[in-house]
C-alpha angles and dihedrals in degrees: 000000000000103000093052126103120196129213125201123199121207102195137231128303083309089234089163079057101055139170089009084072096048084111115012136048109259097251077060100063118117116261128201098338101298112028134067130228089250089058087068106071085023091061089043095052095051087046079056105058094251117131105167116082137159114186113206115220140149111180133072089336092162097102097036090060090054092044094054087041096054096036107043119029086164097183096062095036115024104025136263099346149104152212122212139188115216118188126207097255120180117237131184078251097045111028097163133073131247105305106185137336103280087046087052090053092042089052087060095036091113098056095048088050092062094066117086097234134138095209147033125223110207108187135166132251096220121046135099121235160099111240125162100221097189086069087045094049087037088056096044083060102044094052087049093231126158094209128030124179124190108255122212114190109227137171127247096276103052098045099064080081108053130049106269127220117211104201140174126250085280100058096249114149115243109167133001131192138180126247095335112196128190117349085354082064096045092059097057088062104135124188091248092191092072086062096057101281125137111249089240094048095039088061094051091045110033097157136087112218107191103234093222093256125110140176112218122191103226103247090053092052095051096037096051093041089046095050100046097039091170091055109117100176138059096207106034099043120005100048086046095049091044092060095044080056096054096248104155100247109189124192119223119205131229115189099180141083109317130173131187096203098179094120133056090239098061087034098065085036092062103041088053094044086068089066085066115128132259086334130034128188089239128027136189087192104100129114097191096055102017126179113248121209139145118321105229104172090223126175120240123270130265131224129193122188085321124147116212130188137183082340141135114220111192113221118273091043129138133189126190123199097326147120126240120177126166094004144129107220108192128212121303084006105162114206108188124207120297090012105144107205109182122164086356134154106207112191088188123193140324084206151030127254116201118218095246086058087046087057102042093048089052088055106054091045100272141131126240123217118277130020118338131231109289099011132157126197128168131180097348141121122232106192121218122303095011127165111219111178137215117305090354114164113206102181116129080256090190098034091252113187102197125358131162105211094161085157097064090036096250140084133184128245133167076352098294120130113231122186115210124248117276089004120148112213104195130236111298103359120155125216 
């Protein structure tokens, strides 16, 4: 794996994210309480023996940069490698940003091209999943293919929202298109047991969803970049226009847990979805593929009378006399006495507060960090450093589906309530 080089895209300004990515680029959300959804193909890439990344981003990139410097320093941990953040910039030769995500790669072209590598990892900022890379790139050679894309198998409900691959027996890739819906749909069936599928299961998925990652050989990249210099997208033009062309374009297929988590919906889905007993979907309990992040040095978490239930509780925590049940409590979150958390993402704090601070802010009017005294929150995301006050109810109280409310620091998505990052709801304020 060492001649491959991986790319990370970190997507657009992330607005099916929103607000969670008011102030930070979408690879740098915050994942299960202590992880962040960088930390994902990142994590992949170093369990595959591949130590050379760039991730491609062009909005609010501060935090993700100090995310990637404080978490991967490759050269001293994981050998002779690195990971790099590369923001969309504008040149006499290049004026506009970063367009789609085969323009963001062709802006940075020149910088890929100077390392001596066969192959070219694309991968994605926002799913959810454990993939080894070195079998996907090692497939991709053995099959002698100039172009391979990850393949889900997915049932018929499901695919009308991806871009299909119809392939032979072989897996080889003979037409795609993109989000095919009635007979268009039909005729991208594919015998997914010749794949690898169980016959049972090949009946029940019998299409193929491109994942959005991709390995290149590198004459392919350049030369199809090179030759359709208005193409923006990998998906929607340049796979399409590489198999008009003849490139042999194999699918590779992943039979395991896989998100999507670009909306809010999916996002608190999928956070929830960890608390799952004994076995959840998802799991950052393995020792053979862990998850890497940010060392903190934290101190455990305390607990006081609380009663917890099919929940994650980050470490420096520390819960009073309350009751948490189906909920992701992320690192430093405070909990105080009588707070009811139930379906809940916590983000939780960047810092400490003492309890003298704590004191000293409650008496001058003001609201500590966490959930305050006699609170109530269901089904909801608080967003790091946030300031709930006392008997505060945070409930969706009208059933509201989406809702902006930046002037009292939430907004309403999916029908989940999200509070923004760093927002204060005051004392006894009902949502």
């Amino acid at each position: 794996m060492k001649r491959v080089l991986a790319i990370i895209l970190g997507g657009g300004a992330g607005t099916r994210l929103y607000p969670l990515t008011k102030m930070r680029a979408k690879p740098a959300v915050p994942l299960a309480g202590k992880y962040r959804l960088i930390d994902i193909p990142i994590s992949n890439c170093i369990n595959s023996g591949i130590n050379k990344m760039y991730v491609l981003t062009q909005f609010n990139s501060a935090s993700l940069n100090r995310h990637l410097t404080q978490s991967y320093n490759l050269s001293a941990g994981f050998g002779q490698g690195f990971v790099e953040v590369l923001a969309a910039q504008q040149t006499p030769e290049s004026p506009s940003w970063f367009e789609g995500t085969a323009d963001a790669v062709r802006k940075y072209q020149w910088l890929f091209q100077e390392w001596d590598v066969d192959h070219y990892l694309i991968l994605s900022g926002d799913q959810l999943y454990r993939m080894d890379y070195s079998a996907f790139v090692e497939h991709h050679i053995s099959t002698g293919a100039d172009v391979s894309i990850g393949a889900l198998p997915v049932d018929a409900a499901q695919a009308e929202g991806f871009g299909l691959m119809h392939t032979n027996d072989h897996g080889r890739i003979q037409e795609f298109r993109e989000k095919p819906k009635g007979e268009a749909l039909k005729a991208m069936w594919v015998d997914t047991s010749r794949l690898g599928l169980g016959a049972e299961e090949a009946l029940k998925r019998p299409y193929l969803a491109s994942m959005g990652i991709y390995v290149f050989s590198r004459d392919t990249l350049f030369d199809l970049l090179a030759q359709n210099p208005a193409a923006t997208d990998f998906g929607k033009e340049l796979i399409p226009t590489s198999l008009q062309r003849g490139d042999h374009l194999q699918s590779y297929l992943f039979d395991d847990y896989w998100e999507d988590i670009g909306t809010i919906g999916a996002f608190y889905e999928a956070n929830l979805a960890l608390t799952a007993q004994p076995n959840p979907a998802f799991s950052f309990y393995d020792e053979k593929f862990p998850i890497y992040t940010r060392p903190r040095y934290l101190p455990p978490s305390k607990m006081l009378d609380a009663q917890v239930t099919e929940s994650i509780i980050g470490e420096g925590s520390m819960l009073k006399a309350c009751s948490i049940h189906h909920c992701v409590l992320g690192v430093r979150s405070r909990v105080e006495d009588e707070v009811v958390l139930q379906d809940t993402l916590v983000m939780g704090n960047d810092f400490f507060e003492s309890s003298e601070e704590r004191a000293v802010l409650r008496e001058r009017g003001g609201t500590p960090l966490g959930v305050g005294r006699g609170t109530t929150v269901k089904r909801a995301i608080l967003d790091k450093n946030v300031r709930i006050g006392r008997d505060v109810t945070i409930v969706n109280k009208d059933r509201v589906e989406d809702a902006d409310r930046p002037e009292l620091g939430f907004y309403i998505r999916n029908g989940i309530v999200v509070v923004v990052k760093n927002a204060t709801i005051p004392d006894g304020m009902v949502v």
